[in-house]
C-alpha positions as CSV (number, residue, x, y, z in Angstrom):
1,X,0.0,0.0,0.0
2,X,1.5,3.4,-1.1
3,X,1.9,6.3,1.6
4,X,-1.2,8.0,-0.7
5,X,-3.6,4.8,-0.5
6,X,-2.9,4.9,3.5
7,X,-3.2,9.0,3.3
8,X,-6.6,8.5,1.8
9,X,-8.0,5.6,4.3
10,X,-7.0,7.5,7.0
11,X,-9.1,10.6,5.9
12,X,-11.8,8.5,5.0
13,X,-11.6,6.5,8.9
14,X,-11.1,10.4,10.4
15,X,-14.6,11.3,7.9
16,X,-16.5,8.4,9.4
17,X,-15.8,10.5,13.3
18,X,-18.7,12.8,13.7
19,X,-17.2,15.7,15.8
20,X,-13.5,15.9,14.0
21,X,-12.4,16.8,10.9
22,X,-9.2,17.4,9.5
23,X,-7.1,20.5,10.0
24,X,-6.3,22.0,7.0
25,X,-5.7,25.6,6.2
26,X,-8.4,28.1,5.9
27,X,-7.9,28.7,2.2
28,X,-8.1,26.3,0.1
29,X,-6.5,26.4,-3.6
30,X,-8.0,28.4,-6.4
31,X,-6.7,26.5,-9.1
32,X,-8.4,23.1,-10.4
33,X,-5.7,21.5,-10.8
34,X,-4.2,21.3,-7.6
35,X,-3.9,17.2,-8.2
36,X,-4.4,16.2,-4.4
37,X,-6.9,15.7,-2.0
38,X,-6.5,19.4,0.7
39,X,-7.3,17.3,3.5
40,X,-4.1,15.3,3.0
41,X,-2.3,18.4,4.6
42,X,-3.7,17.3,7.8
43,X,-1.3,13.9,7.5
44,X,2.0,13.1,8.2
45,X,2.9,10.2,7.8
46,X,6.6,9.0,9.4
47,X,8.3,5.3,10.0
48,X,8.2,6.8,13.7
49,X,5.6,8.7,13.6
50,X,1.7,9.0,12.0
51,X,0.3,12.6,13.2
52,X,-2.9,13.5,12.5
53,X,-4.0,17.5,13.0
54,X,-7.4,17.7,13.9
55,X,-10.2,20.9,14.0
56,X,-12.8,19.3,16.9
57,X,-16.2,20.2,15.8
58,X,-17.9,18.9,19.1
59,X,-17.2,18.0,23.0
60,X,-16.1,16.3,24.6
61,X,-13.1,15.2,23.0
62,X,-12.0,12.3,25.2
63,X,-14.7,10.0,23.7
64,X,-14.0,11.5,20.0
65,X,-10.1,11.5,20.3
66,X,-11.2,7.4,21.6
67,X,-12.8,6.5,18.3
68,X,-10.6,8.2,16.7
69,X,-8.0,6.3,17.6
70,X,-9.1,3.4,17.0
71,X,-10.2,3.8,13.7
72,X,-6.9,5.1,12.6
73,X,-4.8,2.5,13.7
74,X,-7.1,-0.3,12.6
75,X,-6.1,1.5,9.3
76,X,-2.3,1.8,10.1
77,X,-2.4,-2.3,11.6
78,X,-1.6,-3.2,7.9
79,X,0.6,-0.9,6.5
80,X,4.3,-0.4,6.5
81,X,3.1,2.6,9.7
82,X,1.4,-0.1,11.8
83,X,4.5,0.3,14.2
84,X,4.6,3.8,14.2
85,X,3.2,6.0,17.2
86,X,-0.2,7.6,16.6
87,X,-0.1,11.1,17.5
88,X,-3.5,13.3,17.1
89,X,-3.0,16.6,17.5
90,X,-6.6,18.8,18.0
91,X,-5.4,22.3,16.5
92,X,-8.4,24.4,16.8
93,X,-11.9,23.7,18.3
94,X,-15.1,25.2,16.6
95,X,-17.3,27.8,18.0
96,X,-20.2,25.6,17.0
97,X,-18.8,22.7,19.6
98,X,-18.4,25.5,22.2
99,X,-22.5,27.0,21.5
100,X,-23.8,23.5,21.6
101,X,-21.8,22.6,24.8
102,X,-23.3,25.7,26.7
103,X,-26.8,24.7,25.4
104,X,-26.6,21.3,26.5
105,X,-25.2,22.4,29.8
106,X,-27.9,24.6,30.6
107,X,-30.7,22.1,29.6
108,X,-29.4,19.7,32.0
109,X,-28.7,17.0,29.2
C-alpha cells in the first residue's frame, strides 16, 4: 500500500468520526488543478511517527479523540506505519462545539 492509499484511508476512517475533521488551512486552492486531495495536509505520515491534525467540531473530546484512535490504527495495523506511534494533534476547536456545549449544559442534558 503506497503512503497516498494509506493517506486517503485514514481521511476516509477520520470522515466516518462525527465531531473531528481534519485541519487543513483556511484557504483552500484556487486553481483546479491542484492534483491532491487538501485534506491530506492534515497527514503526516513518518516510520516513527503518523500525526494526525485535527479541528474538533464537538465535545467532549476524550470520547471523539477514543474513536478516533481506533479507527486510525485499525487502518495503520496493515501498513508499512502499523508500528509507528499515533499522535493526534486537535489544533483548533469550533465555536459551534463551544454553543452547543453551553446549550446542552444549561438544559441539563
Amino acid at each position: 500500500m503506497t503512503s497516498t492509499e494509506v493517506a486517503e484511508k485514514l481521511l476516509a476512517a477520520l470522515r466516518g468520526v462525527p465531531g473531528l475533521r481534519p485541519a487543513t488551512p483556511p484557504v483552500k486552492p484556487t486553481v483546479p488543478w491542484v492534483p491532491w486531495d487538501w485534506d491530506t495536509l492534515a497527514l503526516d505520515l513518518g516510520a516513527e511517527v503518523v500525526e494526525v491534525r485535527v479541528v474538533a467540531t464537538a465535545l467532549p473530546l476524550p470520547p471523539l479523540l477514543a474513536e478516533a484512535t481506533h479507527a486510525l490504527r485499525e487502518v495503520l495495523r496493515h501498513t508499512p506505519f502499523a508500528n509507528a506511534l499515533l499522535r493526534i494533534v486537535v489544533t483548533d476547536l469550533d465555536a459551534g462545539a463551544l454553543r452547543n456545549e453551553t446549550r446542552t449544559t444549561r438544559s441539563g442534558t
